[in-house]
N, C-alpha and C positions, 0 to 999 in steps of 0.2 A: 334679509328681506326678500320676498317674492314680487317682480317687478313682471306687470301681465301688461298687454295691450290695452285693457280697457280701465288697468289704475289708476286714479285720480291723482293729477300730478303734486297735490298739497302732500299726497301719503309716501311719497319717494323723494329720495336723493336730487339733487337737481341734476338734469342732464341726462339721468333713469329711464325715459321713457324710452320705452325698444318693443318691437313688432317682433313676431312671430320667425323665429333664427330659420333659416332652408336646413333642415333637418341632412346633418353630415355623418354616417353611422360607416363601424367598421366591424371586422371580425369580436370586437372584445364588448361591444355596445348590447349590454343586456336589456337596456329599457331607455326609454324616454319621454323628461318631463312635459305633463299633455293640459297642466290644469290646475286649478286649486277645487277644495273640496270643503270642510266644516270651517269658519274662522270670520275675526271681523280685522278692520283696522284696528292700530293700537301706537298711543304716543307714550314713548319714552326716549332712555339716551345711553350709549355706550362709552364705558372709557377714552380719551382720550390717544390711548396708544394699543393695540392689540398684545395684551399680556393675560395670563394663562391667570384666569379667577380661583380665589381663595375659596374652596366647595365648601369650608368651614365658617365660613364667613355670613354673620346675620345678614338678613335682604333687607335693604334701608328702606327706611320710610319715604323717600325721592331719589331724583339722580342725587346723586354726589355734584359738587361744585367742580367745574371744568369738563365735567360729560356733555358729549356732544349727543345732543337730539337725532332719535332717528326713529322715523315715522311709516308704517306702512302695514302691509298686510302679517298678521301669525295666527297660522291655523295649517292645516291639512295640506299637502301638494300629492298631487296626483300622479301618477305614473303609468306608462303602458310598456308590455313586453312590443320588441320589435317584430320576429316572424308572428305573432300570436297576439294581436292587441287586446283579445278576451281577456286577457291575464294582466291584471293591473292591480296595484302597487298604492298605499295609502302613508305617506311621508310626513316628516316633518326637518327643519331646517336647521341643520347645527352650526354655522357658522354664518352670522347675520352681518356681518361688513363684505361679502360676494353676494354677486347677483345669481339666478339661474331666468332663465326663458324658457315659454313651448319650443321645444324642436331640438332642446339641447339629450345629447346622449350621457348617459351613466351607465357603471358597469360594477360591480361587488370591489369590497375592498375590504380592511384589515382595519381596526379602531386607529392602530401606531399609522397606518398609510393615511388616514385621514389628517393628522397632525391638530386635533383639534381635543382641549381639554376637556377631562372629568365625564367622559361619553359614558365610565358605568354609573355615575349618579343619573345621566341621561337615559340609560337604560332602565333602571330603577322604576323611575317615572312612566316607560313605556309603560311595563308592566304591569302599574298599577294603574292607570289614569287612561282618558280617552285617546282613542277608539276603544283599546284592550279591554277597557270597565268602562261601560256606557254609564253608569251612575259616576263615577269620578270622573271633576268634581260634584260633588252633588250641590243641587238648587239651581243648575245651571241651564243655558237653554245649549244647543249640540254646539253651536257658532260660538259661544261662550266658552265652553269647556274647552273647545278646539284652540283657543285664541289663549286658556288659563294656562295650558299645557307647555305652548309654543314659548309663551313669555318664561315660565318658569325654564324651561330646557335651556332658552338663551342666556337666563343667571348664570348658569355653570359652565355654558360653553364659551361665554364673547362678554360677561359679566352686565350685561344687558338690564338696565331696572325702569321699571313702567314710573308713569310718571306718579303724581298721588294723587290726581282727577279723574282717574280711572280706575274708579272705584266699582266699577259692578264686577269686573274680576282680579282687583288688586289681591282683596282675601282669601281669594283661592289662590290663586298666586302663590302668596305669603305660606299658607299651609302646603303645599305641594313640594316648596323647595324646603320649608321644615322636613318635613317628612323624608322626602330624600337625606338631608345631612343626617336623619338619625340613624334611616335602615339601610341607607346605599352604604359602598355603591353594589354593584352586584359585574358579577365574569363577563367575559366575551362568549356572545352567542358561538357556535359552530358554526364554519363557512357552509354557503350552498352547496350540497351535495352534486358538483358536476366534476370530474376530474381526468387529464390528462398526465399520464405517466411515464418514462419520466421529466421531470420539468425542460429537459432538451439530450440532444442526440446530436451524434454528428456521423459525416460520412467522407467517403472520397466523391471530389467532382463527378457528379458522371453515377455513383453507386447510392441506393437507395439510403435513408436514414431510419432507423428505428429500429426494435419497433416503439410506438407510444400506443398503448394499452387507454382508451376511452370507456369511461364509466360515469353512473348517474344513479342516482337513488333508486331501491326499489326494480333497479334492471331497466330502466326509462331508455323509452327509444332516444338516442343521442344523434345532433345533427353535426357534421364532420364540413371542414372547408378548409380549402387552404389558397392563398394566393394566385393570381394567375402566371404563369410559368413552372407552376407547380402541379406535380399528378400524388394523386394518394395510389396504394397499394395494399393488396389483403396478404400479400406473401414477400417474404426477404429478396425475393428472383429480381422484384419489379414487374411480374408479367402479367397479373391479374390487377386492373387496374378498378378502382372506385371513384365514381363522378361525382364533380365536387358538390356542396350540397345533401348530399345523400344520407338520409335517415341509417342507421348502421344500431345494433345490436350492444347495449351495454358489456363494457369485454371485449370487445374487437380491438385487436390490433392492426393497428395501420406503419406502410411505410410509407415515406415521402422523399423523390427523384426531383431535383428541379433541372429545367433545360436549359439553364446556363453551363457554359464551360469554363465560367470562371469561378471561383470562393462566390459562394451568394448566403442566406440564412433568408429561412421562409418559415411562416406560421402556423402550425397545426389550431386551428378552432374547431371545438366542440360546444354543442347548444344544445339544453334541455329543458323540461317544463318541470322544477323540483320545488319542495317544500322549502319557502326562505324562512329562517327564523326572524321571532322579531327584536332588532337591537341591530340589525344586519346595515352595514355603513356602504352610501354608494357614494363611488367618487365620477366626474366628470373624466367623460373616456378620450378628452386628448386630439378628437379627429377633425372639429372644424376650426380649419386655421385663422378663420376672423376670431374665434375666441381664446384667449390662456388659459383661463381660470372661471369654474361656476362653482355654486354653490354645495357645501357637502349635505348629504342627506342622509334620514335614518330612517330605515323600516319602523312602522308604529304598530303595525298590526301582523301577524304571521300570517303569511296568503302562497300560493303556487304562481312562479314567476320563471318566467324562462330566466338561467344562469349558463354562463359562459366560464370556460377553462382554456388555457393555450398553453403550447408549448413549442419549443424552439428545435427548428433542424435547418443546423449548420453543415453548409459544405466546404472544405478545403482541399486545396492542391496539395500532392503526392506526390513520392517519387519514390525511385527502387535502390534498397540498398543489396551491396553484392561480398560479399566475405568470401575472399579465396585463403584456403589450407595448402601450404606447401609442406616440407619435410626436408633436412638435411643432415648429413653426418654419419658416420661408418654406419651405424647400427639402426638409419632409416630401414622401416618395412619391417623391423624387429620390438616395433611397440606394440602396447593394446589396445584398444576401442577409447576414443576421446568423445569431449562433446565438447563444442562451442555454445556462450550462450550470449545473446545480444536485443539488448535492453534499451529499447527508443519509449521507455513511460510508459504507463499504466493503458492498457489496450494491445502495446505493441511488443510484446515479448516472446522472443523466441529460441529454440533450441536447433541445433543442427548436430548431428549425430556421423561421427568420424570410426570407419570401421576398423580393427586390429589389421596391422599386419599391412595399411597404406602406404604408398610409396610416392605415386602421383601428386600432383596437384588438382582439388580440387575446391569448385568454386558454388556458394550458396546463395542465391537471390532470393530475398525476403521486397514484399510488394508493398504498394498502397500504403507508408506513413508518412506522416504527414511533412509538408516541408519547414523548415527551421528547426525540424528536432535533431537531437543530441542524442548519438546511438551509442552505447558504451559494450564494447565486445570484449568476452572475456571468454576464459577456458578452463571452466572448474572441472575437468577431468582429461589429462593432457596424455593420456597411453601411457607413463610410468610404469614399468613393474620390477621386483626384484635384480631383473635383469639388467635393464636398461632404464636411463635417466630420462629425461625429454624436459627442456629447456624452452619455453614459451615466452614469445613476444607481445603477448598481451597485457595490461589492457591497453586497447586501443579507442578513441573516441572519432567518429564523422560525425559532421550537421550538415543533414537531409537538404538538398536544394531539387529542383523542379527537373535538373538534368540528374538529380541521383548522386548516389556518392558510391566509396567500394572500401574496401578494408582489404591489406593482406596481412596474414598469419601467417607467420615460420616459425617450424617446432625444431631445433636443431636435437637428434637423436645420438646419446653415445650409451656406450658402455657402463655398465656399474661397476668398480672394481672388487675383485674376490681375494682371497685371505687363503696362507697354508699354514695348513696344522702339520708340523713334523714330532712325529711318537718316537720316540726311541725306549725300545722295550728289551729288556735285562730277565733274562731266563735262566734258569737252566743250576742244576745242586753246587755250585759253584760262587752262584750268584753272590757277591758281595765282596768276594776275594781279588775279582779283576781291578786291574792299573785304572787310570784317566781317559775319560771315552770323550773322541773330538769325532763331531760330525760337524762335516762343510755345507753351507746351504748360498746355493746359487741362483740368481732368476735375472737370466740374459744381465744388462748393466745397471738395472734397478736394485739389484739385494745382493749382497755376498757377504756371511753371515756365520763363524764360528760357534756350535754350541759343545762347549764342555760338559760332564759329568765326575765330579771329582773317583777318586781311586776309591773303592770298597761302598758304592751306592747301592743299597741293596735292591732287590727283586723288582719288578715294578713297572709301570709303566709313565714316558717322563715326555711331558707337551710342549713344545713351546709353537705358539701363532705368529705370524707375521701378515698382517692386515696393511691393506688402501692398496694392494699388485696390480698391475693394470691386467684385464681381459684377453689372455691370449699367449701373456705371457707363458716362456716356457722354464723351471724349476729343474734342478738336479739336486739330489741330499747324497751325499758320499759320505763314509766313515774313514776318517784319514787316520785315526786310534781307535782301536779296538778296545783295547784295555786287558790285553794280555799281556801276562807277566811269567815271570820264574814259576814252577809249577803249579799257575794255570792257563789251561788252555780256553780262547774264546772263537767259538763261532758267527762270524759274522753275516752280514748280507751283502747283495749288490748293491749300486747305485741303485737309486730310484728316479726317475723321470717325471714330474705331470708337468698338465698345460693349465694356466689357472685360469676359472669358468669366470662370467660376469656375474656377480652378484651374490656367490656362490663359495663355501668353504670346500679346496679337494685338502684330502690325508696324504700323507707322504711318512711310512711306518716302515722303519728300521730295527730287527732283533737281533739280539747276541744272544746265544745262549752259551754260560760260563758253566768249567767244571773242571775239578782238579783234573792235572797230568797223572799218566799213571804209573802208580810206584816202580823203581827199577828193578830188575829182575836180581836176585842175592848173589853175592860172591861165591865160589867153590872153598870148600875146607881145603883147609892148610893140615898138613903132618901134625900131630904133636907131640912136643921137643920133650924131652926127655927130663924126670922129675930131678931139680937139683935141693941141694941145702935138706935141714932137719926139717923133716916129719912133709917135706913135699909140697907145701900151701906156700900160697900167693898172701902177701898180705891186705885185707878189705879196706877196697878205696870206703870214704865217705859217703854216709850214707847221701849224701846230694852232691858230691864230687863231679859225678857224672850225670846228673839228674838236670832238663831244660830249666831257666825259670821260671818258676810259678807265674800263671796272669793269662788274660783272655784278650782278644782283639776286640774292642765294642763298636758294631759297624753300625753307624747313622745315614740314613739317607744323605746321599751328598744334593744341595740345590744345582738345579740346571744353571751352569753359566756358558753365556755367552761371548765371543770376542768378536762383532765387528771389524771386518777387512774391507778396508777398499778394493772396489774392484775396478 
């Protein structure tokens, strides 16, 4: 019900009478109620307990038994914009157990914010019926129609039923809310075209907020404001400052400093004069604190009304965090390029970049996040290379406080160890006739290492690797058997010497090359003795008497073995 100063007290609540509110507005206050407009009295009664009406439901011929009576005015409620009271506003009441008054503030709202049932069959109704359709209902006089409207709207919203002596708009009534159950309900209009983006921003104490981006239909000059202890700003600096109030360009980005030194959050408002649709739901904007609660309302007609947008800039306390890189271990200053990377959430992520070939300690101050956060530092590229290992103590975690927190990082730097390939290569027209070939392989008190090749190995060249040697070490390979035998002779080599590299395979290649001895030089003739016995002849050994035996040497590659020695 709409409760005015000059209501007759039979038509309201008892206790209802109330005077004209001291009009209490604030940043989000787009209009306020000034008046009633088409409508008359009307008796009827509302359910007993506030529950959400069956829209499917026939409209009775009376109250229902146990409806409590409520009497007063439904029709039109009127509205003015606040900076611009030309611009006003032709309503009607969707929730009839609150009051409203002249001087009370509203501000746009969402159907779900209003909490009030069945608003698209209320919408419906706009659409088709007065003001929207000056002929609906038809037969009616405007106070009539105004009042048929209101009663019907309150069926759906608060289940509200006229009484049955109230007969000059009972039947309109009755067909309006028909009508709706058949074609409702219908969508939520689209909010007022004024907007602030985005919905909030934050900053460091002390450093600007934003930007928020103001915008209004059609490019509409937009009015900007924000609290007091608060400045706006047209640049990220702060240095260009806008006076609050100030008419400003659809698209303008603004920032916003406040002069506190502690955590504070302050309001961006924006104000324009934009197309409201109609079905548009205001709600009571909160600011005068002799009231809690007024009544909800609904746009009946589409009209230009100033609308309001806001949004939120938060500021909080900071502090600095500080990540030192140290290095330890023989082979510091022998890495490559790192990066640290340290992760305080979404806004605060950063990378710090460690150059090849560091030896120092050094230290990276990262600013301005925020306090209570959780900084997680890690080291997804720690100088590793072929060469050398690098051994990281991260992840590490701080939580940010006001004096700041710090992190150290130590890479302990060693060596990679390297592998010897010892060859031993078998040469030379001989090759496969030589004895048992022993090579010694020594690496200072880490390796000491017999490799055999059996007797008659043919040509070739023969590997064996010995991998994980530490960096530096130093190798000797000696052949302590050559693999010379009875007529053949083998040439060997010297010792070989390396130093094993980090990370790194060196060769250590030993040749014999094999080849018969050479025949010996022939004896000198003997006299010969003088022919005895008949006819002078020797008698003929057999034919294989003196003849080698038959058969071939079949020489297989012999496998490389090894004998481990302790050393």
């Amino acid at each position: 019900m709409v409760l005015l100063p000059f209501a007759a007290p039979a038509q309201a609540r008892v206790g209802d009478i109330v005077g004209v509110v001291s009009p209490i507005f604030g940043p989000n206050t787009d209009m306020q109620m000034n008046g009633t407009g088409a409508g008359q009295n009307v008796l009827g009664a509302v359910p007993p307990a506030a529950t959400p009406q069956d829209p499917t439901a026939p409209y009775p011929a009376s109250p229902p038994a146990g409806y409590t009576a409520e009497n007063g005015f439904a029709g039109i409620i009127t509205t003015a914009s606040i900076d611009d009271p030309t611009l006003t506003g032709e309503m009607y009441c969707i929730n009839i157990r609150v009051l409203t008054e002249p001087g009370i503030g509203y501000e746009n709202g969402t159907w779900a914010e209003s909490n009030v049932s069945n608003v698209g069959y209320v919408a419906y109704i706009l659409n088709n019926y007065y003001p929207a359709n000056p002929a609906a209902p038809a037969g009616l006089t405007a106070n009539q129609q105004a009042a048929a409207v209101q009663a019907a709207i309150w069926y759906f919203s608060d289940g509200c039923v006229l009484n049955a002596d109230q007969t000059a708009i009972r039947p309109a009534v009755e067909a309006i809310i028909a009508d709706a159950q058949a074609n409702g309900p219908v969508v939520e209009p689209p909010a007022p075209n004024v907007t602030v983006t985005p919905p909030s921003a934050a900053a460091p104490v002390g450093s600007p907020a934003g930007p928020f981006t103001v915008a209004a239909e059609n490019a509409a000059v937009v009015t900007v404001s924000v609290p007091e202890g608060f400045t706006m700003y047209s640049d990220a600096a702060g240095t260009v400052e806008i006076a609050n109030e100030s008419e400003v360009a659809s698209g303008t980005q603004i920032w916003i400093r406040s002069a506190a030194v502690i955590p504070d959050s302050g309001v961006l408002s924006a104000r324009a004069a934009v197309t409201v649709q109609r079905g548009e739901v205001y709600l009571y904007d909160g600011n005068n604190p002799a009231i809690t609660d007024a009544q909800r309302l609904i746009l009946a007609q589409t009209a230009v009304l100033e609308a309001t947008a806001q949004a939120t800039a938060e500021f909080f306390p900071v502090g600095d965090l500080s990540v030192t890189k140290s290095f330890l271990g023989e082979a510091a200053g022998q890495q490559g390029a790192g990066q640290l990377l340290i992760d305080c959430g979404e806004g605060y992520t950063f990378n710090a970049d460690v150059p090849a070939g560091a030896v120092e300690p050094a230290t990276f101050v990262f600013t301005d996040i925020p306090v209570g956060t959780t900084c997680v530092v890690t080291e997804p590229i720690t100088g590793a290379t072929t060469a050398v290992d690098v051994t990281t103590d991260t992840p590490q975690e701080a939580v940010l406080t006001a004096e700041g927190a710090a992190v150290a990082v130590t890479n302990t730097v060693s060596y990679r160890p390297g592998s010897l390939n010892v060859t031993k290569v078998i040469t030379g027209t001989g090759a496969g006739l030589q004895g048992e070939i022993s090579v010694n392989v020594v690496c200072a008190d880490v390796l000491n290492e017999t490799i055999l090749l059996p007797a008659g190995t043919a040509a070739g060249e023969y590997v064996q690797a010995f991998a994980d040697l530490p960096a530096g070490t130093e190798c000797t390979v000696t052949e302590t058997a050559t693999g010379a035998v009875q007529g053949v002779q083998v040439k060997g080599g010297d010792p070989v010497t390396v130093a094993i590299q980090p990370g790194a395979a060196i060769d250590a290649v030993l040749t014999n090359e094999v080849s018969r001895e050479p025949a010996p030089a022939p004896a000198p003739e003997r006299p010969s003795l003088p022919e005895t016995g008949a006819g002078g002849t020797l008698p003929l050994l057999g034919a294989g008497a003196a003849a080698p035996a038959a058969g071939a040497l079949l020489l297989i590659p012999g496998l490389i073995r090894s004998r481990r020695t302790q050393g």
